[in-house]
C-alpha positions in Angstrom: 80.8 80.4 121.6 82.6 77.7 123.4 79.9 76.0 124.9 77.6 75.8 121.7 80.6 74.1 119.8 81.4 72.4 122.5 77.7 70.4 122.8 78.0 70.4 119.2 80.8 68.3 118.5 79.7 66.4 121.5 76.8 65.3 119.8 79.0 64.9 116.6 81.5 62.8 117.8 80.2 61.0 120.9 82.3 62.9 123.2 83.6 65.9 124.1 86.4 67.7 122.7 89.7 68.4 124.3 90.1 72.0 123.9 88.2 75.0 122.0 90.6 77.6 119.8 89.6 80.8 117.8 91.1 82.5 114.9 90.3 86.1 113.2 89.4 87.2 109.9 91.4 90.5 109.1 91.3 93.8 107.6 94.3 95.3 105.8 95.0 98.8 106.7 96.8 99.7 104.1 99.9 97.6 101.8 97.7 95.4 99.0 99.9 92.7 97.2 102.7 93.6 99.1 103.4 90.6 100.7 104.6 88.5 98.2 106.5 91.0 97.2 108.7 91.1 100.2 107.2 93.7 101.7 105.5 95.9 103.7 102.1 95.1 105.1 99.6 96.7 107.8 96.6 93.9 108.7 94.9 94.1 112.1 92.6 91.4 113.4 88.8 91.7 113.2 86.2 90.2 116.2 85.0 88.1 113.7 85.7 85.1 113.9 86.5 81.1 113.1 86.0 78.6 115.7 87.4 74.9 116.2 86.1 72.1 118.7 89.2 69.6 118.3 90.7 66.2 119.9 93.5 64.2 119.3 93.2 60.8 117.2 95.7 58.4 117.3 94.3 56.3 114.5 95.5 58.3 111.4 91.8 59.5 110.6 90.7 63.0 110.0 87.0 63.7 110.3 85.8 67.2 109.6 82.5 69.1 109.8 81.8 72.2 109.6 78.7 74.0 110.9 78.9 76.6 107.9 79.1 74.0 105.2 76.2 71.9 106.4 72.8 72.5 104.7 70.4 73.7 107.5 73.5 74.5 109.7 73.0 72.1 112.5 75.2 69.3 113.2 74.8 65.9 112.2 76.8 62.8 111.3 76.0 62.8 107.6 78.3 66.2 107.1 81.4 64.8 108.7 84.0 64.3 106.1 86.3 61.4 106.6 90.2 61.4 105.7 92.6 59.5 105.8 96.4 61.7 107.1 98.7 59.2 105.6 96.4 60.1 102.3 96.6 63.5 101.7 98.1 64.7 98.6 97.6 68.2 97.1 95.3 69.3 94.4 92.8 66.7 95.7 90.9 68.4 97.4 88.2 70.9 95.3 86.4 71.5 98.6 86.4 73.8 101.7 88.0 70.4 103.5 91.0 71.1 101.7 92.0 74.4 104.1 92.3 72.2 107.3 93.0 68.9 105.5 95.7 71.2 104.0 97.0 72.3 107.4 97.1 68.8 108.5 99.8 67.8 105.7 101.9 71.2 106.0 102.4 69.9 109.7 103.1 66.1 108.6 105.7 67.3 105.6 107.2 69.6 108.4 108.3 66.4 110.6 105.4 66.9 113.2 104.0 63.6 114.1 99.9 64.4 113.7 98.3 61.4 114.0 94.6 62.3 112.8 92.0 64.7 115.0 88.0 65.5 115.0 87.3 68.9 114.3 83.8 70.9 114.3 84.1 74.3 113.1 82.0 77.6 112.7 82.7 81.0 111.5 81.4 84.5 111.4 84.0 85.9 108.9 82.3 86.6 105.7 83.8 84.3 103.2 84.9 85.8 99.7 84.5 89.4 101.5 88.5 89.7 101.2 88.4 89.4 105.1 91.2 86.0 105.1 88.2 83.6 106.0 90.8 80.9 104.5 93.5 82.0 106.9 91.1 82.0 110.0 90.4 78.2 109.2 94.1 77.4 108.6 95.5 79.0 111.8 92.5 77.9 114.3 93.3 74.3 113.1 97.1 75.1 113.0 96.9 76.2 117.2 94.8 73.9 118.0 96.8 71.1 116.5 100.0 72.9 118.0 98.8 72.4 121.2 97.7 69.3 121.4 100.5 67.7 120.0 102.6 70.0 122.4 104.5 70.7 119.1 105.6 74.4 120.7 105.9 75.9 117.2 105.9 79.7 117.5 103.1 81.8 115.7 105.0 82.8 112.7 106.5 79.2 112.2 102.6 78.4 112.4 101.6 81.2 110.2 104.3 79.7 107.5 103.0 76.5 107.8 99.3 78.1 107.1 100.9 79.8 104.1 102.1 76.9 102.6 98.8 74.7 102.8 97.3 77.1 100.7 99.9 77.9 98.4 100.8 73.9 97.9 97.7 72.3 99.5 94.9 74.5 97.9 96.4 75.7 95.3 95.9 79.3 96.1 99.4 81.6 95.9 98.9 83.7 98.7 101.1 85.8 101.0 101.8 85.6 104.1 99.9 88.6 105.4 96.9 87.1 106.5 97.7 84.3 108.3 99.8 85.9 110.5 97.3 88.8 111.3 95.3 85.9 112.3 98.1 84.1 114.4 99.9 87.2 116.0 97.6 90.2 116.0 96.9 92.7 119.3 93.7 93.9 120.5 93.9 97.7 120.0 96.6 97.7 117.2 97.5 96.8 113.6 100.3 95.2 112.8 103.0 96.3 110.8 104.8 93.3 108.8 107.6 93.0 107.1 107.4 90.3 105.1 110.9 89.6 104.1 112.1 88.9 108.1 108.7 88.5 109.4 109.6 90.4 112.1 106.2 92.6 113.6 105.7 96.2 114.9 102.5 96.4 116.5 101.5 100.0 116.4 98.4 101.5 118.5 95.3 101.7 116.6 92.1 102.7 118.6 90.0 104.8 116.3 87.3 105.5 119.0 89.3 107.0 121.4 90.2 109.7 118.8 86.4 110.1 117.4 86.6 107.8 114.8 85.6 104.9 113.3 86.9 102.4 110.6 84.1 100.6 108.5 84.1 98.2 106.3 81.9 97.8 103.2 81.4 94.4 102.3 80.4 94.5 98.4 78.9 90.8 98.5 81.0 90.6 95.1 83.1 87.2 95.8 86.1 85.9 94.4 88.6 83.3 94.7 92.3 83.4 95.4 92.8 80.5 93.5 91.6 81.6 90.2 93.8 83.2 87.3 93.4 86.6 87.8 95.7 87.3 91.2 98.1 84.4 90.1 98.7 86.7 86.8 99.6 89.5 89.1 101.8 87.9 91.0 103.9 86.2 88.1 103.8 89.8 86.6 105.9 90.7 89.9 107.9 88.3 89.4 108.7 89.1 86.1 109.3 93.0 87.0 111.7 92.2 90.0 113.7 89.2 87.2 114.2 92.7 84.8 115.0 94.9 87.2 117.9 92.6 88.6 116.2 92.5 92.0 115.8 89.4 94.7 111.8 91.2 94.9 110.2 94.3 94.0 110.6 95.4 98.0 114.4 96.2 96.7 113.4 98.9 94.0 113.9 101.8 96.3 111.0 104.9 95.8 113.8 107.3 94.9 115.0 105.2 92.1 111.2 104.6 90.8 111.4 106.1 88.0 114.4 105.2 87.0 113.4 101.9 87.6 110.2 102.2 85.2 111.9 103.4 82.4 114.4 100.4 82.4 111.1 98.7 81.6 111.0 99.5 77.9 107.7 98.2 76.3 106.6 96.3 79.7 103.6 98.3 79.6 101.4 95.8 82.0 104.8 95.1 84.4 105.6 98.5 84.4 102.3 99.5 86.1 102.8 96.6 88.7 105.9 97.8 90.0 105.2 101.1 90.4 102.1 99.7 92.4 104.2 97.6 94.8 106.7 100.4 95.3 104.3 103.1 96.1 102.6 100.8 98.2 105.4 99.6 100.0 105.9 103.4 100.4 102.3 104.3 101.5 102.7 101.6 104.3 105.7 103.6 106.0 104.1 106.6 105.8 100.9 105.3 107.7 103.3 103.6 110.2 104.8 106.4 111.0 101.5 109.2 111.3 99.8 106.4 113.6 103.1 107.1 116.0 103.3 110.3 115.9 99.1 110.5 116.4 98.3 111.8 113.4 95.4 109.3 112.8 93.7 111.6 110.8 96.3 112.3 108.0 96.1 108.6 106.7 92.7 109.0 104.8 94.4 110.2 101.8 97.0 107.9 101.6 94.2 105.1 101.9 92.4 107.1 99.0 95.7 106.9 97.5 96.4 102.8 97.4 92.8 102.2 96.2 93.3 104.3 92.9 96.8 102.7 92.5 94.9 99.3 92.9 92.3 100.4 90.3 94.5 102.4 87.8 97.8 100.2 88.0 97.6 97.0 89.3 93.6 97.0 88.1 92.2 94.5 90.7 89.1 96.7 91.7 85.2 96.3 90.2 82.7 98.5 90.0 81.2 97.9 93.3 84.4 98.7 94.9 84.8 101.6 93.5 81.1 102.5 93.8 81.7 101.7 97.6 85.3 104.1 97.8 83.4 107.2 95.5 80.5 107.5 97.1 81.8 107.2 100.6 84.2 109.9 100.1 81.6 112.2 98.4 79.6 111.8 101.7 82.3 113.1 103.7 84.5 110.3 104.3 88.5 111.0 105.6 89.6 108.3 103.5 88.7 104.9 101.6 89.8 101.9 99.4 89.3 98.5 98.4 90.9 95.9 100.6 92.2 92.4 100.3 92.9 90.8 97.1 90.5 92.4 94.4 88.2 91.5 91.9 85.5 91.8 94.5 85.2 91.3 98.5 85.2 94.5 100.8 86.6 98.1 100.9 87.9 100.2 103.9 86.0 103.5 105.4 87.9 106.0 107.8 85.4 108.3 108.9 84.9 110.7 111.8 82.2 109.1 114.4 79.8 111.4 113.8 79.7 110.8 110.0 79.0 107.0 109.9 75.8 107.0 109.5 75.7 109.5 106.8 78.1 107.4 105.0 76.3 104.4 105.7 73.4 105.7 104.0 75.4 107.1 101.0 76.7 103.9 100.0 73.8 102.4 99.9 72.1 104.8 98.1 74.5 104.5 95.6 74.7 101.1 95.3 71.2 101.0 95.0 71.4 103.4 92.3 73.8 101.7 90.0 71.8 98.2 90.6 74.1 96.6 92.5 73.2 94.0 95.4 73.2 95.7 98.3 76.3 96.2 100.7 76.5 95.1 104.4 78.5 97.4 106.2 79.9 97.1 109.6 82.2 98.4 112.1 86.3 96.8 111.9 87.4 97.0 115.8 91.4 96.2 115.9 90.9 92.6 117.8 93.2 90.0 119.5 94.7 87.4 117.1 93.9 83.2 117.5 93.6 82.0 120.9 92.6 78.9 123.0 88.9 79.2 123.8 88.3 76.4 126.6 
């Protein structure tokens, strides 16, 4: 795609650009909510991706366009947005603009002297699918401003910085799980993340080699980060690790879970959190460790597992999700379950290779019979994390 975006911002901008980057959406494994928990979590990168034509300014201006956003998608001067870097403030910003605008401050506020860029993007990660579309745009811009400004900020430093333009910026209060599957993901392997130390284990995961395939279901349901619902659950966390006498719900040990639930009293709604986040915290080491020791095929039930623990207790899945998880598993499927942040977006199919297109067919029939808009399903390959194009 580097030559396309290339010519594009060429005939954007008046000139070429000085480099070409490329950032993943994701797919979490397994370990929902986790990560602001202090977690565990297990993302791995997908082949689609985000791409950003970008050069250096030294005038303080910003100008944006994005291929996506544009009405017929070609480019043209009338799309480019304008901004001034000395300008941006958060909460200003309603608009898609805000997620690399956002970037852009993180990296000011941090002491990095960014003096204004062009950028041209396009993407092929489904937005509102619960695939980190948002984190794709914040890391491309993230590396590509990292490296032209020579700023030699690590990938989790980057990642941080990512996590804070949407938590400050946008408004969004995220974890840190996505952006850095898009920063420091491995072809070929998920990533296991604690997110308390950010340190990374990246644990072989190629599904074909062992006869299987991971698909993902795409429910065309969208949401938004930024709305009430996930910012409830997260405060509700909060709340449950502030009664419990905990720094995070990551210190409630499993052994001690019910313990720990029954100090609760009459938290009804926070007691069904926590034992969400512990259990899931849980289910994440127990994937970890059957993907080391090859036993690929034992983690379908504990992904069945997590999705009814996100539909029974933390309560973030829709119909179409769970239309998606049922009828997948009634068509043979070793495991499935919603994935990303809820209330809509995309769930997870572990299937033997043989069965896709049986399940394929299933969930569309089923979808079809409960009048719902029809799913897109594809194939998730494990896929490198953000690199520099050209």
């Amino acid at each position: 795609m580097s030559a396309p975006i290339s010519e594009a911002f060429t005939a954007l901008y008046g000139r070429a650009p000085d480099g070409v980057w490329a950032a993943p959406g994701r797919v979490n494994l397994i370990g929902e909510h986790t990560d602001y928990n202090d977690g565990f979590v297990m993302p791995f990168a997908l082949p689609h991706t985000t791409v950003a034509a970008v050069s250096r300014r030294t005038d303080g201006l910003l100008r944006l366009h994005s291929a996506d956003a544009s009405a017929d998608g070609t480019a043209g001067t009338e799309g480019v947005v304008e901004l001034r870097v000395d300008a941006l403030a958060p909460g200003t910003d309603p608009h898609w603009t805000a997620y690399p605008a956002g970037v852009v401050w993180a990296l000011r506020e941090a002491g990095h002297p960014v003096t204004g860029a062009d950028l041209h993007l396009a993407s092929t990660v489904p937005v509102g699918a619960g695939l980190s579309s948002s984190a794709a745009l914040e890391v491309v811009v993230a590396l590509a401003l990292n490296d032209l400004y020579a700023l030699d900020l690590p990938r989790w430093k980057l990642a941080r910085l990512c996590q804070r333009a949407e938590n400050v910026y946008v408004g969004a209060p995220t974890g840190i799980m996505d952006q850095t599957a898009s920063a420091c993901c491995t072809a070929g392997h998920a990533l296991f993340l604690d997110t308390r130390d950010l340190s990374v284990r990246q644990i072989p995961f190629d599904l074909a080699a062992e006869g299987m395939r991971l698909l993902v279901v795409d429910t065309r349901v969208r949401h938004a980060h930024s709305d009430g619902e996930y910012g409830k659950r997260r405060a509700g966390c909060e709340k449950g690790a502030a009664l419990l006498g905990v720094d995070a719900l990551r210190d409630v040990p499993y052994d001690g879970l019910d313990t720990a639930l029954a100090g609760l009293g009459d938290e009804d709604e926070v007691r069904r959190l926590v034992r969400h986040i512990v259990t899931e915290n849980q289910r994440v080491e127990r994937v970890a460790a059957l993907l080391e020791a090859g036993r690929t095929r034992e983690i379908g039930p504990l992904l069945t597992e997590g999705h009814a623990s996100l539909r029974d207790d933390f309560r973030i899945s829709c119909p179409e999700l769970d239309t998606a998880v049922d009828s997948a598993l009634a068509a043979g499927a070793l495991g499935a379950r919603m994935t990303g942040g809820g209330f809509g977006g995309s769930a997870i199919v572990l299937a033997e290779t043989g069965d896709v297109e049986t399940i394929t067919k299933a969930v569309a029939a089923a979808f079809a019979a409960a009048g719902h808009t029809p799913p897109r399903t594809f194939e998730a390959v494990p896929s490198a994390g953000a690199a520099r194009l050209a």
